[in-house]
N, C-alpha and C positions, 0 to 999 in steps of 0.2 A: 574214524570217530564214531561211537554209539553215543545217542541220545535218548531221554528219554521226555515225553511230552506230557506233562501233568492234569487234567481237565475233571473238574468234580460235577460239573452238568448233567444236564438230560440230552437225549438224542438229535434234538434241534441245536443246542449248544454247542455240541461238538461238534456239530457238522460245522458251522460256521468257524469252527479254528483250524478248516481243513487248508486255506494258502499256510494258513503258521506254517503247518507242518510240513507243505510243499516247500519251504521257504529252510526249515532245517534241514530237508534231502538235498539243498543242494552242498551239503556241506559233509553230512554223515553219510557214513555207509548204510548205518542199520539204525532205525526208528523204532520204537516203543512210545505204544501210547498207554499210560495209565489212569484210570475212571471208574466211574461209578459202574453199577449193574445199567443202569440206565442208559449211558450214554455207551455202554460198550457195542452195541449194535451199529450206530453211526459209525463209531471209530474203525471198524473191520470193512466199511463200505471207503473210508479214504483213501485214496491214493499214497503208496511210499509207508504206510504202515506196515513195518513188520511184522509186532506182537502187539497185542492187545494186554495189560495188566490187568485185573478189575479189585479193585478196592473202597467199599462204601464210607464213607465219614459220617458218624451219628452228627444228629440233626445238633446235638446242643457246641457241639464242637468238639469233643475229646475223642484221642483219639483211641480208636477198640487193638484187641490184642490183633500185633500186625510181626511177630517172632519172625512168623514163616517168610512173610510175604521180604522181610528187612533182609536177612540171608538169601532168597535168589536177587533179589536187587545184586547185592554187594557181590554175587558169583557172578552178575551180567558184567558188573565196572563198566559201568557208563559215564563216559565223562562228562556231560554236560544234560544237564535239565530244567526246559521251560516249564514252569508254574504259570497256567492260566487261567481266568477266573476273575472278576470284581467284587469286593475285595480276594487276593490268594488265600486259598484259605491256608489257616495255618499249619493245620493238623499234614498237610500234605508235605511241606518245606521239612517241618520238622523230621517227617518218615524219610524224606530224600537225602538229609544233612544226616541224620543216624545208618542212610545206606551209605555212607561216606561219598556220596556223590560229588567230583572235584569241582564242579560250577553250575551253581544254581540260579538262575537268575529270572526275570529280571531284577534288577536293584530297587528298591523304593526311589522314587523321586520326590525328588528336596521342593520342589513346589507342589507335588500333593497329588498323588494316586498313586499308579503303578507303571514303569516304564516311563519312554517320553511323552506321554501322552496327556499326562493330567493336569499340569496348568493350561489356564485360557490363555487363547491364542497359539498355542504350539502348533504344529506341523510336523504329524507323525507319516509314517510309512505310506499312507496313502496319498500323501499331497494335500490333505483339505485342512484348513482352518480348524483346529484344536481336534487331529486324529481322528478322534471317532463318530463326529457328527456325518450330519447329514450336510449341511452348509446352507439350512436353513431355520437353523437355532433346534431343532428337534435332534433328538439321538433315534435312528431306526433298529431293524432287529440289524444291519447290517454294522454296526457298532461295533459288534462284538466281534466280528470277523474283524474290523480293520485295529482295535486294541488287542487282541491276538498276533495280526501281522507284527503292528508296531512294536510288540516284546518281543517279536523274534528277533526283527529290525536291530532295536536295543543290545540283542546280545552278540549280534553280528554276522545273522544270518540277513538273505535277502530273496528273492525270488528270482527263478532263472530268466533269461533276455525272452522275450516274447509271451511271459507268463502273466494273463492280466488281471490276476489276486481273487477270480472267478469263482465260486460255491463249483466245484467238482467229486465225484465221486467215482468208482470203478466201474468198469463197461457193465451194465443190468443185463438181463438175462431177457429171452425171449421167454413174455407168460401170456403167449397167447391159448396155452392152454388152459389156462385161470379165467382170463379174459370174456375168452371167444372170440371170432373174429369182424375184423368193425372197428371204425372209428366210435368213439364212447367219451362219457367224462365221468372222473372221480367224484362221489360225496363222500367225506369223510366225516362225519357228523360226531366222531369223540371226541371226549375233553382234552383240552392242550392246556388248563390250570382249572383254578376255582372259578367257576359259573361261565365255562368255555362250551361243557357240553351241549347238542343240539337236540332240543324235545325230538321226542322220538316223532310224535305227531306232526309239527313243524317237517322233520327232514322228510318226513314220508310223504307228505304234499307238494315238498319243490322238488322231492325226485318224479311224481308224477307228471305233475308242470313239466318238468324238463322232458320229459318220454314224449309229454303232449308236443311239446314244441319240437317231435323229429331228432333228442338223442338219445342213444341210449347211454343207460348208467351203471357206473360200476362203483358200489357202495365197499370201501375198505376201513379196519377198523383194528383192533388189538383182540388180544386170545380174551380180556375181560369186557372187551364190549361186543360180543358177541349179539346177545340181547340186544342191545340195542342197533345193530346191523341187521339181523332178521325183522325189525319193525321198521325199520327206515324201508328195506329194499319192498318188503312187500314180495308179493308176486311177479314184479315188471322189473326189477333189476337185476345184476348180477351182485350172488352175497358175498365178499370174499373175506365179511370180520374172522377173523384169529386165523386165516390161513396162508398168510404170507411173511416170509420172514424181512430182513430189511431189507436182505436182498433181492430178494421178487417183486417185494412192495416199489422198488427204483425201478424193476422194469414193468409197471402196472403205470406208475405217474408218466415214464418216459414214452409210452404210447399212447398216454390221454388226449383230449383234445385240450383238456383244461381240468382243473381242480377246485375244487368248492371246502375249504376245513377253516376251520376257527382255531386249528393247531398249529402250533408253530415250528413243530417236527416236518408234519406232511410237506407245510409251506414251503422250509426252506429245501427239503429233499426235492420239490418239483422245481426248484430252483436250479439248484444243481444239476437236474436232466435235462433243462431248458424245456420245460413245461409250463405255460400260462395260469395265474394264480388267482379266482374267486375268493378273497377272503371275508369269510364272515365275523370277525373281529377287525377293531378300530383302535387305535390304527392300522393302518395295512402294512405287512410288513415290508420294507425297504427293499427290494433286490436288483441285486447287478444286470441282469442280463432278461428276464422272463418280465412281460406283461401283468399288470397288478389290477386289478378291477375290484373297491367296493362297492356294495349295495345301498342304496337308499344316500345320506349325509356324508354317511363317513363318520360319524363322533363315536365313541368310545361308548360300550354299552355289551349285553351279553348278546348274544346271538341268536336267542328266542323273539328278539322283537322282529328279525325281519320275515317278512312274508315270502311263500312261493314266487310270485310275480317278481319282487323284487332279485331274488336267487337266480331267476329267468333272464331278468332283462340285464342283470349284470352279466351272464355267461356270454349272450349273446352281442352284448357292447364289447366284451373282450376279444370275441372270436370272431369279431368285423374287424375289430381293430388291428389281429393281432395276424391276419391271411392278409 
């Protein structure tokens, strides 16, 4: 069986539909993920991905000239293709149903979302009270992963015996030479949405704090926040903005001691290498398996209110916690 796995996200997003897709290899031989420019960097870091597709959908919904992209579809004959995404977007179904793809699914459900998942009270794929929560009336970022599972679930895939639906990605590389050597921890001080970003000011005082308090730091960041990595790190840390691809970036988080970003890319990727997680956005994101620590309340708010000290005493509550 070829499949192919449909996700219109950003990098954080598709990381999280990485059991889906573990959950369609137990079934297929060969996997294809198809996405945005964005998320295609995640999708090459999943486990069981074969190909990567990349195709953007304009913001208003229609869909752009996609001639090329419908003809290798239709030469792959894929028989079967998860759409995922709340809501699916349209534009994507429709490009799968014109590659003549012979099952697309999941199906709309008759009480309202997508898959089994969207009436209250259901019991999707992961066993909890209405799928995708949390089982405490909140949806976390970890939502996404288990409404992902449950359309796989839906179409009749499942995850193999001893697989436990876990944020994974492929073996990282040894970047000790980006690094240096040492234990260290990440600040990722760029934006993860609107008013995510970290004042440059702000990040450059709790990387200091944080040097003061005995770590050292290694400031990572994208090829556009460059600029703002050389004023965070300063002189006392390591600058690694725009030099790490996704794949060096997983072996950068998997030797931290911990992570400090307000982004929800970085987040869930330290997730996935089982790396402790400073977040400076509220809420904090949900994860399976890594140690969560916010700063200051916890309430929802940008990331400029908290102070050094606070950035401090959160790393060092996490990494009492978490040895």
């Amino acid at each position: 069986m070829k499949a192919l796995v449909a996700h219109p996200g950003g990098f954080g997003e598709v990381l999280l539909a990485g059991p889906a897709v573990r959950a369609v290899a137990t079934r297929a031989g060969r996997v294809t993920m198809l996405c945005g420019a964005r998320g295609a960097p995640a999708a090459g870091l999943l486990p069981h991905v074969d190909d990567v597709v990349v195709w953007d959908t304009p913001d208003d919904g229609t869909a752009p000239p996609v001639a090329g992209l419908i003809r290798r579809l239709r030469k792959e004959a894929y028989d079967v293709a998860l759409v995922l995404g709340r809501p699916a977007p349209p534009p994507a179904a429709r490009l799968l149903r014109t590659a003549r793809i012979r099952h697309i699914g999941p199906e709309p459900d008759p009480v309202g979302g997508t898959g089994p998942t969207g009436g209250p009270g259901r019991t999707g794929a992961t066993g909890r009270p209405g799928g995708t929560g949390c089982g405490d009336g909140t949806v976390g970022a970890h939502g996404g992963t288990d409404a992902a599972l449950d359309a796989a679930v839906a179409m009749g895939f499942g995850l193999r015996a001893g697989d436990d639906g876990r944020l994974r990605v492929r073996p990282a590389p040894d970047t000790a030479a980006l690094t240096g050597n040492g234990p260290y921890v990440v600040v990722h001080p760029g934006a993860g949405g609107p008013g995510r970003a970290w004042d440059a000011e702000r990040g450059a005082a709790a990387v200091a704090r944080l040097c003061d308090a005995g770590h050292r730091v290694v400031v990572t960041g994208g090829p556009d926040e460059r600029e703002l990595t050389r004023r965070v790190s300063g002189d006392i840390a390591v600058d690694l903005g725009g030099r790490t691809t996704a794949k060096a970036l997983a072996g950068v988080l998997r030797c931290a001691d911990a992570v400090v970003t307000a982004s929800a890319g970085p987040a869930h990727l330290a997730d996935a290498v089982g790396t402790p997680v400073v977040s400076l956005a509220a809420p904090a994101p949900r994860t399976y398996r890594v140690p969560t620590a916010v700063p200051a309340d916890g309430t929802a708010g940008p990331p400029d209110r908290l102070g050094p000290d606070e950035v401090t005493e959160a790393v060092a509550t996490l990494l009492g916690t978490h040895r």
